[in-house]
C-alpha positions in Angstrom: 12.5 9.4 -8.7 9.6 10.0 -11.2 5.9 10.2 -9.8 3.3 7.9 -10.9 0.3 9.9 -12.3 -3.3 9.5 -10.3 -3.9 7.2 -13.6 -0.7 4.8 -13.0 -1.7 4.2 -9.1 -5.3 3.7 -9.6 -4.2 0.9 -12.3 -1.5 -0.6 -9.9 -4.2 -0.5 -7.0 -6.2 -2.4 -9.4 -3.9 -4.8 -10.5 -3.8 -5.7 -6.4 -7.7 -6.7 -6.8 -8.1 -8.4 -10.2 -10.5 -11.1 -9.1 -12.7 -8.6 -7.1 -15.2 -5.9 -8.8 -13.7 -3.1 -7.1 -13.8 0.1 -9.3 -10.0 1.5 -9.4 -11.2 4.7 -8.5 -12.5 3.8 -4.7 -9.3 1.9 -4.3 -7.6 5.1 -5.1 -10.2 6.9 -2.9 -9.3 4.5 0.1 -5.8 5.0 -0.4 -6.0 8.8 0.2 -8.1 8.3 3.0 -11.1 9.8 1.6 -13.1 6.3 2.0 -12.6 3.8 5.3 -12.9 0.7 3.3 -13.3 -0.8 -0.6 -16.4 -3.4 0.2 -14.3 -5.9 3.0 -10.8 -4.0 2.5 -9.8 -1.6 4.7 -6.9 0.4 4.2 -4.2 -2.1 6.7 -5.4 -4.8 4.0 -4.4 -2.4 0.6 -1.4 -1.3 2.5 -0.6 -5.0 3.1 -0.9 -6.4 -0.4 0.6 -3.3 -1.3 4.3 -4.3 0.7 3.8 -7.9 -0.4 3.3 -7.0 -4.2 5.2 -4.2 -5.3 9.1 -3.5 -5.1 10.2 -0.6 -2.5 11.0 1.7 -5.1 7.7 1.4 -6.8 5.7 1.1 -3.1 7.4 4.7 -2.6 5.7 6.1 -6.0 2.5 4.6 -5.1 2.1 5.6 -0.9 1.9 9.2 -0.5 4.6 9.9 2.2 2.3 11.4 4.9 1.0 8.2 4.7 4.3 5.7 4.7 4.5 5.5 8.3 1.0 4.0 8.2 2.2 1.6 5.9 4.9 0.6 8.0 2.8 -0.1 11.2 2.7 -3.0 13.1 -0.2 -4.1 12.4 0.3 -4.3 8.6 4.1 -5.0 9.1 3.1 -8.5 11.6 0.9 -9.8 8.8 3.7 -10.6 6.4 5.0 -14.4 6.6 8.0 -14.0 5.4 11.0 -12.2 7.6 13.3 -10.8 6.0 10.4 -8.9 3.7 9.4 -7.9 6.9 12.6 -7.2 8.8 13.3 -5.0 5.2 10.1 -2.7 6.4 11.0 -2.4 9.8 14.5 -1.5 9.3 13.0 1.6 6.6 9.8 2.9 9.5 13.4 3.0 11.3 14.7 5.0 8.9 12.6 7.1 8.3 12.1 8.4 11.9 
């Protein structure tokens, strides 16, 4: 599988936030952990609209994999409405242990 350069994930983190001001570059910054939170989104909310945007295989180019169990938490996992998106991510943390 082909990584995404630092250039192609800031621009799919910003594609996320369109109708927010947030600079691409502190979403990416919040992403790797090296912020807590992008004005009132904290990392559980990016990881969220994240799983509910973006196809598995792309979701995998985009989350560092240090960081996929994160991701894949509970409380990011119990905020998606619709179940068998949901059951999807809890049968790959599974996976992945």
């Amino acid at each position: 599988m082909k990584k995404l350069s630092r250039a192609d994930i800031t621009n799919h983190l910003a594609k996320l936030y369109w109708d927010y001001a947030f600079d691409k570059k502190d979403l990416y910054k919040l992403l790797t952990g090296k912020v807590e939170s992008v004005g009132h989104v904290c990392r559980e909310d990016l990881y969220f609209r994240i799983l509910t945007t973006y196809d598995w295989y792309t979701i995998l180019k985009i989350i560092p994999p240090e960081q996929l169990r994160d991701a894949l938490h509970d409380r990011v996992l119990n905020r998606i409405r619709f179940k068998d998106l949901k059951a999807g991510y809890q049968y790959a943390r599974e996976s992945l242990s």
